[in-house]
KETORPA-416296 format. One record per atom (N, C-alpha, C): residue number from 1; residue in one letter; chain; atom name; y negated, x negated, z negated. Coordinates in steps of 0.05 Angstrom, whole numbers, plus 5000, padded with zeros to 4 digits. Layout:
! residues N
pos  code  unit  site  v  u  w
NUM  A  A  CA  Y  X  Z
...
//
This chain:
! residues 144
pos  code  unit  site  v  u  w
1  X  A  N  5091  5265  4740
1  X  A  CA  5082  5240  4752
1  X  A  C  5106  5222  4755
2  X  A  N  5110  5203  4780
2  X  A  CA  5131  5188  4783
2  X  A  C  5117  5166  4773
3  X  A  N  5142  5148  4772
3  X  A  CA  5135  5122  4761
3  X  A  C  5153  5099  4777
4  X  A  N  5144  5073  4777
4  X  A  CA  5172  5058  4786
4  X  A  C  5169  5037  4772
5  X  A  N  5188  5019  4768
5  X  A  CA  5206  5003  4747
5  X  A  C  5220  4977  4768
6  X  A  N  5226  4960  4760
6  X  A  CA  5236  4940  4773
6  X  A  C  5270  4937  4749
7  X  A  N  5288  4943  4763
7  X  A  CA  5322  4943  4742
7  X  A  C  5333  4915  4758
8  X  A  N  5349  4906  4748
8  X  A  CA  5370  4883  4754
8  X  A  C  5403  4893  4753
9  X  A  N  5420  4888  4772
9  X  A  CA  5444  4902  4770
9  X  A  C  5457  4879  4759
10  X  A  N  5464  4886  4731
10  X  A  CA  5488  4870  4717
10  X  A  C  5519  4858  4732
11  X  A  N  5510  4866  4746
11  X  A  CA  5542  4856  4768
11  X  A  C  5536  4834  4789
12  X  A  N  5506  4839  4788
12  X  A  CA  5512  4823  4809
12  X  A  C  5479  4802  4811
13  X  A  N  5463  4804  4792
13  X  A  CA  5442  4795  4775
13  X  A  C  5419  4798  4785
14  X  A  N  5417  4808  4821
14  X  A  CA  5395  4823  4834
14  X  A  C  5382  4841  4820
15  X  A  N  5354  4832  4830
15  X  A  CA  5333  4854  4817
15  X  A  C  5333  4871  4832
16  X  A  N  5315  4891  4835
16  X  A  CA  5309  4911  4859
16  X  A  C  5286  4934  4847
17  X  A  N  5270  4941  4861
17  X  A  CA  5253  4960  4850
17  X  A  C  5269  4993  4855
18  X  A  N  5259  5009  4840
18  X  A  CA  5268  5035  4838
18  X  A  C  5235  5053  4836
19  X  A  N  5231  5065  4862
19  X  A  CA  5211  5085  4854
19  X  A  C  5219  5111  4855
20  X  A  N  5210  5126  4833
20  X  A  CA  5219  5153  4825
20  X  A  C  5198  5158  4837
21  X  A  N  5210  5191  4847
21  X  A  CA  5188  5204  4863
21  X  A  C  5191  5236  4856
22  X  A  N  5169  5251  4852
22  X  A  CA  5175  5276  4838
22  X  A  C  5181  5299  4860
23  X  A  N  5170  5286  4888
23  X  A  CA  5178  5314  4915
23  X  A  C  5194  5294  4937
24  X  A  N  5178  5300  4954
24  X  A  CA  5189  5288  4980
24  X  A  C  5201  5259  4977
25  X  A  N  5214  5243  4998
25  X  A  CA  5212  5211  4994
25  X  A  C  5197  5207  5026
26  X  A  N  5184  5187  5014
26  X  A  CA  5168  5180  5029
26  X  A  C  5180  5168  5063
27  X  A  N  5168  5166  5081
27  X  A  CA  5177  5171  5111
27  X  A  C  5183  5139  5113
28  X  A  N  5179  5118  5104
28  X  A  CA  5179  5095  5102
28  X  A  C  5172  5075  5078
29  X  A  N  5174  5048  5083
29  X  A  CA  5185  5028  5051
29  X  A  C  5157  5019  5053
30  X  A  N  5135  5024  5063
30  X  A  CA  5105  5016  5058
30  X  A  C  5099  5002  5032
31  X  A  N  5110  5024  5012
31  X  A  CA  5100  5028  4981
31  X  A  C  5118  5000  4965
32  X  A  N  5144  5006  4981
32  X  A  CA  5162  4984  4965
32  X  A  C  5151  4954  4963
33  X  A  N  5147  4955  4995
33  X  A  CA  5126  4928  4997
33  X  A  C  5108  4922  4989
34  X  A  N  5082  4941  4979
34  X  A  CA  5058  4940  4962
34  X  A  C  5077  4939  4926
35  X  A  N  5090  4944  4918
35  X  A  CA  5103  4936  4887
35  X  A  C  5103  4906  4892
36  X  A  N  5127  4906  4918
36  X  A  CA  5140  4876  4917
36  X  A  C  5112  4858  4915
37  X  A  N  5095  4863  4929
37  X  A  CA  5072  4839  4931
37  X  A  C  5057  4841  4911
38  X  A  N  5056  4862  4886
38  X  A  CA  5047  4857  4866
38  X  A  C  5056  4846  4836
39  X  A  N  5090  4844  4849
39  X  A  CA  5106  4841  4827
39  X  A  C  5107  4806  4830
40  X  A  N  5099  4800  4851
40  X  A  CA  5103  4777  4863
40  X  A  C  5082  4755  4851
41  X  A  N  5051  4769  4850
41  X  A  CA  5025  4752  4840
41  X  A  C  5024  4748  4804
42  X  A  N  5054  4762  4795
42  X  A  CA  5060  4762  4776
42  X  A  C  5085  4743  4765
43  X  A  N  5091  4720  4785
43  X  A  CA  5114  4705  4787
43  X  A  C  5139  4714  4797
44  X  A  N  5144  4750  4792
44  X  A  CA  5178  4765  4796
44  X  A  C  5181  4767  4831
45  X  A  N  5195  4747  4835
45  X  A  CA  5213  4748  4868
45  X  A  C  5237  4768  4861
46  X  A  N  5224  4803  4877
46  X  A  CA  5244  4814  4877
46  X  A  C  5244  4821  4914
47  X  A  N  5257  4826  4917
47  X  A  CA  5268  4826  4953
47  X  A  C  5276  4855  4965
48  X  A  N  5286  4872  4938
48  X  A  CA  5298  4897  4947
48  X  A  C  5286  4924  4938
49  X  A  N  5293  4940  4943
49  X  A  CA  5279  4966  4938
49  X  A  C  5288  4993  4947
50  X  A  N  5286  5013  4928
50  X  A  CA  5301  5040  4945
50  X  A  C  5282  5056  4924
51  X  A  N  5275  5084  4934
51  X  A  CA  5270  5111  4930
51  X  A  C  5282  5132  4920
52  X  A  N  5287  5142  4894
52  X  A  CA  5304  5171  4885
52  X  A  C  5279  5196  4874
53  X  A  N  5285  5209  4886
53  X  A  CA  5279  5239  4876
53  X  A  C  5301  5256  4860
54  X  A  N  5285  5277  4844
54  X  A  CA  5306  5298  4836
54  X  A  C  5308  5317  4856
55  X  A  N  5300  5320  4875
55  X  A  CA  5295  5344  4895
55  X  A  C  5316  5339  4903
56  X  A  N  5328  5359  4914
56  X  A  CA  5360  5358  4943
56  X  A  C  5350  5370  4960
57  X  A  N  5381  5353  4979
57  X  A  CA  5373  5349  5002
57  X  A  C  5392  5380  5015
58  X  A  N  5385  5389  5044
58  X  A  CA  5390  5420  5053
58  X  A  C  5421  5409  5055
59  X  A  N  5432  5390  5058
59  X  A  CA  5451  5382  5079
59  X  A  C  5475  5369  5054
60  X  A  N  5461  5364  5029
60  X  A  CA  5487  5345  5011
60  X  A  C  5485  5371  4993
61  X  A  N  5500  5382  4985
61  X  A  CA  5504  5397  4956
61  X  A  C  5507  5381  4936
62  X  A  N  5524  5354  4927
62  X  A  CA  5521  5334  4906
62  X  A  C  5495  5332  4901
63  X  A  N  5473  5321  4913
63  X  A  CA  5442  5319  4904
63  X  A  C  5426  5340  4892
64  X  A  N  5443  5358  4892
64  X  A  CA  5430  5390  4868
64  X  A  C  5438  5379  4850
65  X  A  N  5453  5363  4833
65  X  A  CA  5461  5346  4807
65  X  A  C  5449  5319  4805
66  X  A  N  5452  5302  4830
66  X  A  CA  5453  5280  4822
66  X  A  C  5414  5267  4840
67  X  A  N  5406  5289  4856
67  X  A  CA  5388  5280  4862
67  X  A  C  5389  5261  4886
68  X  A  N  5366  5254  4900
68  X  A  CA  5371  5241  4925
68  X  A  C  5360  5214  4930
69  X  A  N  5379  5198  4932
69  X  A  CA  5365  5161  4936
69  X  A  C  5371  5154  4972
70  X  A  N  5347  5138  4966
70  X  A  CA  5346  5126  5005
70  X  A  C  5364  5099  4995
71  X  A  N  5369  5083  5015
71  X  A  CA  5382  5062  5015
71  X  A  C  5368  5039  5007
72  X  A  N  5382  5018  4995
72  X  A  CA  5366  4999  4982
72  X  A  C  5358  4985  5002
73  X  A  N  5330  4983  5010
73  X  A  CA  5318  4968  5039
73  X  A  C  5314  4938  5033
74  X  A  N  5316  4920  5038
74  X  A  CA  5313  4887  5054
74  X  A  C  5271  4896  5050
75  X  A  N  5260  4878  5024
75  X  A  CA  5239  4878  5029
75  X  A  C  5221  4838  5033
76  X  A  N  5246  4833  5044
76  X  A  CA  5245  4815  5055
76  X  A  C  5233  4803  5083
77  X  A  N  5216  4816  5093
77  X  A  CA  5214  4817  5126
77  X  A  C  5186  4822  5134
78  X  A  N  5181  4820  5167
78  X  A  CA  5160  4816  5171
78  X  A  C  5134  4842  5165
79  X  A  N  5146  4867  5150
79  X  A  CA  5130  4885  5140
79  X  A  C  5120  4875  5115
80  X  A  N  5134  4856  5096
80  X  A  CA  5125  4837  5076
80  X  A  C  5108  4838  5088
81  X  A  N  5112  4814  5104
81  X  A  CA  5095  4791  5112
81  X  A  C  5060  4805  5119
82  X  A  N  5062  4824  5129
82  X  A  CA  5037  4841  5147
82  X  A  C  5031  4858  5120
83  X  A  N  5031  4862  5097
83  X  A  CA  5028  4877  5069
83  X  A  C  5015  4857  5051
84  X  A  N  5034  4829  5053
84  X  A  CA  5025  4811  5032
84  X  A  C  4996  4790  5051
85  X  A  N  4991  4792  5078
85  X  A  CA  4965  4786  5096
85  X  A  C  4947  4800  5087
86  X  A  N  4959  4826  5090
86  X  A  CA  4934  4852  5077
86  X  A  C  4923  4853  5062
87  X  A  N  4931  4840  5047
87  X  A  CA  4917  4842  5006
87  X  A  C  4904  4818  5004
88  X  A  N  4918  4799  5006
88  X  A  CA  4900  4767  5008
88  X  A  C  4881  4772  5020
89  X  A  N  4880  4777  5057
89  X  A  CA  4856  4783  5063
89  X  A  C  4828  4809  5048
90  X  A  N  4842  4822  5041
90  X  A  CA  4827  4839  5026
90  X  A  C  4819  4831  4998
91  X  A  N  4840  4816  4980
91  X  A  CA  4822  4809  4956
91  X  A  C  4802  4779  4964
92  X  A  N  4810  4772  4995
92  X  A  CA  4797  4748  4992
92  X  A  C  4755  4761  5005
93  X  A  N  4765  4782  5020
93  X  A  CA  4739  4790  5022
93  X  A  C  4726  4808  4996
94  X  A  N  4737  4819  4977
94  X  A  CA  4723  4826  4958
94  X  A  C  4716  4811  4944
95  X  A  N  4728  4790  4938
95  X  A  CA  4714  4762  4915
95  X  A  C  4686  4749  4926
96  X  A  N  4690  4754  4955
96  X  A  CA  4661  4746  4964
96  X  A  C  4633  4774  4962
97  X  A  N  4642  4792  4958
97  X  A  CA  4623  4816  4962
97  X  A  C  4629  4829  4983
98  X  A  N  4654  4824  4999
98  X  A  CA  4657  4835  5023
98  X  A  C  4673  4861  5021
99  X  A  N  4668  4883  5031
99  X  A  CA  4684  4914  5037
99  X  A  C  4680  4921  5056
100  X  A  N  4703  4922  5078
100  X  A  CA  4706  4933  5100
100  X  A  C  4727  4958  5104
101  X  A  N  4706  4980  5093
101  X  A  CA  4721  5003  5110
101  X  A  C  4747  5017  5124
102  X  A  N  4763  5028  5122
102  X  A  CA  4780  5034  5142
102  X  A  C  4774  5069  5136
103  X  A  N  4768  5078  5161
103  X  A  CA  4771  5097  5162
103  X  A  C  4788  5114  5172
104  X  A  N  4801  5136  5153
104  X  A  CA  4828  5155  5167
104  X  A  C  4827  5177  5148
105  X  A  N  4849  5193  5150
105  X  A  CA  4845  5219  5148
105  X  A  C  4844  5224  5119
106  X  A  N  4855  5194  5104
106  X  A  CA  4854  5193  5071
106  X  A  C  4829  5185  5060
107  X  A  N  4817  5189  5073
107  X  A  CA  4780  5185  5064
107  X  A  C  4780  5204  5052
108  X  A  N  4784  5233  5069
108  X  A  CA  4777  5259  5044
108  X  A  C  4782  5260  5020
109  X  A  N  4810  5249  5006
109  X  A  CA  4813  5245  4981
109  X  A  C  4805  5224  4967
110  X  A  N  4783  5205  4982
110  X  A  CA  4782  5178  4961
110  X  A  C  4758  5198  4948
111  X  A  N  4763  5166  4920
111  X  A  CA  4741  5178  4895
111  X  A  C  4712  5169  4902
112  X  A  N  4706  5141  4913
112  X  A  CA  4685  5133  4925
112  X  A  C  4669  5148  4955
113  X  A  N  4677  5170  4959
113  X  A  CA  4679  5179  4984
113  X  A  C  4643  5180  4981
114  X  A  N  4635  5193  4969
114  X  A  CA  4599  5201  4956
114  X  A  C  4595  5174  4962
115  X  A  N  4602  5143  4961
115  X  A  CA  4588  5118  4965
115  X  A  C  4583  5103  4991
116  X  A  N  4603  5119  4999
116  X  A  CA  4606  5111  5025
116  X  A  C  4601  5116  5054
117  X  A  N  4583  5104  5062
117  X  A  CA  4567  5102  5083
117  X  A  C  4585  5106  5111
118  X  A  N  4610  5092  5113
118  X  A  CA  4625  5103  5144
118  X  A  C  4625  5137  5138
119  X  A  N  4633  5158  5121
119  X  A  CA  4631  5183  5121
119  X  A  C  4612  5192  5117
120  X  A  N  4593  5177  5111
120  X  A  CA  4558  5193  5112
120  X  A  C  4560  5206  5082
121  X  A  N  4570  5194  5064
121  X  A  CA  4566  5200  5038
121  X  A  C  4539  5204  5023
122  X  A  N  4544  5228  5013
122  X  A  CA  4514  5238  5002
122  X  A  C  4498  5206  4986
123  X  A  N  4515  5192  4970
123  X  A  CA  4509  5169  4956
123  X  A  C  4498  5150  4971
124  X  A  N  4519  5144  4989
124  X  A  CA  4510  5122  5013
124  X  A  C  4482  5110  5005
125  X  A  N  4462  5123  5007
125  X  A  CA  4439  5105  5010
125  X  A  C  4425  5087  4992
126  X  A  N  4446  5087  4967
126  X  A  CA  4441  5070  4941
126  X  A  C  4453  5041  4945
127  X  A  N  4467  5049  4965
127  X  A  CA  4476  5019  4974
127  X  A  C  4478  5001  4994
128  X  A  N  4453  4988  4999
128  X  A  CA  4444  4981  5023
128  X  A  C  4463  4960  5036
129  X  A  N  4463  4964  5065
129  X  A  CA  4490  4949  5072
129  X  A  C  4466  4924  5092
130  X  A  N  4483  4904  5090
130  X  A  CA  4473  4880  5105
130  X  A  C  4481  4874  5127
131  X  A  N  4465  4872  5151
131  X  A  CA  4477  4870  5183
131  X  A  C  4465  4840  5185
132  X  A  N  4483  4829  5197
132  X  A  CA  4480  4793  5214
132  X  A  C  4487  4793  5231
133  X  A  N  4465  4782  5250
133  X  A  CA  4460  4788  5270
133  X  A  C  4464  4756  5283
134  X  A  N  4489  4754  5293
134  X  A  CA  4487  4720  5307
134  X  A  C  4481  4706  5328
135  X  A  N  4472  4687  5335
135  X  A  CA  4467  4674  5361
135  X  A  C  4476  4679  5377
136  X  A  N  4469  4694  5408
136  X  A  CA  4486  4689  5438
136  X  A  C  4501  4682  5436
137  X  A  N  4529  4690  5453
137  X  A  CA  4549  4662  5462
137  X  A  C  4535  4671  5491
138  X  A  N  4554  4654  5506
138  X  A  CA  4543  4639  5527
138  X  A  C  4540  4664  5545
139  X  A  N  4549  4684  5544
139  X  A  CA  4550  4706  5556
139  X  A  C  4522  4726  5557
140  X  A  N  4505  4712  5533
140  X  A  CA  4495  4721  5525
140  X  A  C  4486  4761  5511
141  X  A  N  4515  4758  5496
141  X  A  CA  4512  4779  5477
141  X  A  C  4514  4771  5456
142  X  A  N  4495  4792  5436
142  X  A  CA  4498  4793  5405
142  X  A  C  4516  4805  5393
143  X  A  N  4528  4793  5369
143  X  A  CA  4546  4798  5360
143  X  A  C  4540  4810  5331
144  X  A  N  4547  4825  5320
144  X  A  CA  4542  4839  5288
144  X  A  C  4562  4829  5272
//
């Protein structure tokens, strides 16, 4: 199991996250940005972030020893910005009772998958879902 850690370089007093990864590294800094915005609701402004595996790479022979790191990415930017929208909006609709769905190909592995009514979950029907149904606009269509 990987783990990641938030280190500070003594030289230069920057923090930066470090996620260990036991196979692949991941195709993009998605994940760095979900740490950063949680490290964040926790007071720690860290900005940077990079990826190491022990796996090597076909192309470096040094990384059969030393293992393979992506570059320390700038998690400073407007992928923040669209990560740290994401979650607010999302914990701001769960505090109300609200869950909205996204459906994709990672449904198959969720644990709630049996509760859930977009995949026609055997469970589904223990949890009745509430439709609101609102006034015309002028066009006169209804809106859900």
């Amino acid at each position: 199991m990987a783990t990641s850690t938030a280190f500070t370089d003594t030289n230069t007093g920057e923090t930066f996250i470090l996620d260990l990864k036991t196979g692949r590294l991941p195709a993009d800094s998605m994940q760095l940005h979900t740490y950063r915005y949680m490290l964040e609701q926790h007071g720690n402004d860290v900005t940077k972030g990079m990826f190491w595996t022990p796996a090597s790479t076909k192309t470096d022979k040094q990384s059969a020893k030393q293992g393979t790191a992506t570059e320390l990415y700038d998690l400073d930017n407007n992928t923040y910005r669209h990560v740290s929208s994401m979650y607010s909006q999302a914990m701001k609709g769960i505090s109300q009772g609200i869950f909205v769905p996204h459906v994709t190909a990672l449904c198959k592995g969720c644990p709630v998958r049996d509760a859930c009514w977009t995949v026609n979950g055997k469970e589904a029907y223990r949890y009745p879902i509430e439709t609101t149904i609102t006034a015309p606009t002028k066009e006169d269509k209804e809106h859900q």
